[in-house]
Every structure is written in structure tokens, then in C-alpha cells.
N, C-alpha and C positions, 0 to 999 in steps of 0.2 A: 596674144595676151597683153593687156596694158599694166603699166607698171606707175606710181606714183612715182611725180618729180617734185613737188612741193608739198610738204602735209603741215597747217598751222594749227591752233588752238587761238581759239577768239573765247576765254575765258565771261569777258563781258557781256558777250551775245548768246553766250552757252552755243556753240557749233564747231564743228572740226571742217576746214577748209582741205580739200585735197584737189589736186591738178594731176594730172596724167599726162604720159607720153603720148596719148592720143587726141592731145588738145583739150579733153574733156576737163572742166573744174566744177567740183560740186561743195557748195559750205549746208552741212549737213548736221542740223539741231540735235545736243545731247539726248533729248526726249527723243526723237527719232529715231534714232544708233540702239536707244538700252530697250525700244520696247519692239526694235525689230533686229534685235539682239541674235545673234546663230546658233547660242550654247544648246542643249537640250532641252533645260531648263523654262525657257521660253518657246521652242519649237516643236516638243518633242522629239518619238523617236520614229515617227511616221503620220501620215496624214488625218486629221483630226484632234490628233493629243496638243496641239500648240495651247498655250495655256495665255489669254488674255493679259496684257499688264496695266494696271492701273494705277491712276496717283502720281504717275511721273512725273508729271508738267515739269515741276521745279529740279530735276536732278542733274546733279552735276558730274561731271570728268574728273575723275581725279590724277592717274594716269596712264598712257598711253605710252606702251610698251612693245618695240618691233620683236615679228618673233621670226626669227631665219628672214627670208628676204621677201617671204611671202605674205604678211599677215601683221596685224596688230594684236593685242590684248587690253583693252579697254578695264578699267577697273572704275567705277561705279559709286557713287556716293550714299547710295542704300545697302553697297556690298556687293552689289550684283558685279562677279569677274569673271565669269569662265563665258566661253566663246571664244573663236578665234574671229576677227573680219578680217578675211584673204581681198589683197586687192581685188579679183574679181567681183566678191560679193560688194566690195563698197563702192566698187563700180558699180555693180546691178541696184544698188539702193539708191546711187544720186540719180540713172537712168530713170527708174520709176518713185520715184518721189516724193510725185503728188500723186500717184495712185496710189501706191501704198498707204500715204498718208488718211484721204480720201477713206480706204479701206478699213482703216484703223479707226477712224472717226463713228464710222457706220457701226464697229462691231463693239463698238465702246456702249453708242447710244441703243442698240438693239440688247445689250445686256444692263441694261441701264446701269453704268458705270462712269465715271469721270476721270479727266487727267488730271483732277486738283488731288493732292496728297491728302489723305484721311486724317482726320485729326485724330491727334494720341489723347490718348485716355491714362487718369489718373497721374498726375506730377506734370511739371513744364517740360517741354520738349527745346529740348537746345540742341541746336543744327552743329553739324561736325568742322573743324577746322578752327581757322583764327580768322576773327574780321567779315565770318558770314551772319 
């Protein structure tokens, strides 16, 4: 089992930088993390029920929080928090990365859906935080 030795936030780039004990480093886009997400929520609770995410393109990390010595919790700037990513899984997501991606893309365009955020309806939409 590898274990993370470096984990950053590049705020700027929107990406989480993590390095392994196995030499491995993967910097790995917020969109990427929330919309191949582990919770239920986005996976279900067996094969078929995974539930598409859309509109991501622009979200952001708010924080990153370890849980015991295995895992993060990610909390989300649309809300979206639960999941754990166990280092293996965020191993397995830098591993396949452009596949996944790749796969994501396909199942986006085959539902005719996009990574651009929906526009809100009725009043101005003001983004959460200070300075965004």
C-alpha cells in the first residue's frame, strides 16, 4: 500500500498535488476529484446507480481534511462533502486519469450535458467566499 508524502493545494490552478511513497506524484484538477467523487452520492450503491455530475468545470476546494491516517475529506464549493478519498483511491484516480477523464467526457457528450455551470435563474448569483 502506498502512502502519501507530500499533499499541496495549488489554489490558482484549482488541483490537489499529491506525491507518494512510491515515487508516484499526481496534481489532480478539483473538477476531476468532485465529479469522480467516492461518496454514494455520486456512485451509488452498486453498478449502474452512479449518477452523472455536471456543471463542475469551475469548482472549487474548500477544505481538505485528513481522516485517521488513511483518507481525506474533501469539502466542495457546491456543498458536495461526503466521500472519503483513501490514499489508494487517489492513487488509482492519478493512475488512470486520462482515462477516466476521457470517460467522463464521453458520458457527458452521450447525455448531452456540459462541464460549464448552469445558469441560475431568477436574482444574481454571487459566488461563496471573499475575493471570488
Amino acid at each position: 500500500m502506498t502512502n502519501p508524502t507530500e499533499i499541496t493545494l495549488h489554489q490558482q490552478s484549482r488541483q490537489l498535488e499529491i506525491a507518494f511513497d512510491d515515487g508516484a506524484c499526481y496534481r489532480l484538477p478539483f473538477e476531476f476529484l468532485r465529479v469522480h467523487s467516492p461518496s454514494a452520492e455520486v456512485r451509488g450503491h452498486g453498478a449502474g446507480q452512479e449518477t452523472l455530475q455536471v456543471g463542475k468545470q469551475n469548482v472549487n476546494l474548500l477544505n481538505l481534511d485528513p481522516v485517521g491516517s488513511y483518507a481525506l475529506k474533501m469539502t466542495f464549493d457546491d456543498g458536495h462533502d461526503s466521500g472519503l478519498y483513501t490514499w489508494a483511491y487517489l492513487h488509482e484516480l492519478g493512475q488512470n486519469q486520462d482515462v477516466l477523464w476521457q470517460d467522463y467526457l464521453k458520458q457527458l457528450e452521450a447525455a448531452g450535458e456540459s462541464r460549464e455551470p448552469r445558469q441560475q435563474s431568477g436574482g444574481s448569483h454571487k459566488p461563496h467566499g471573499c475575493g471570488h
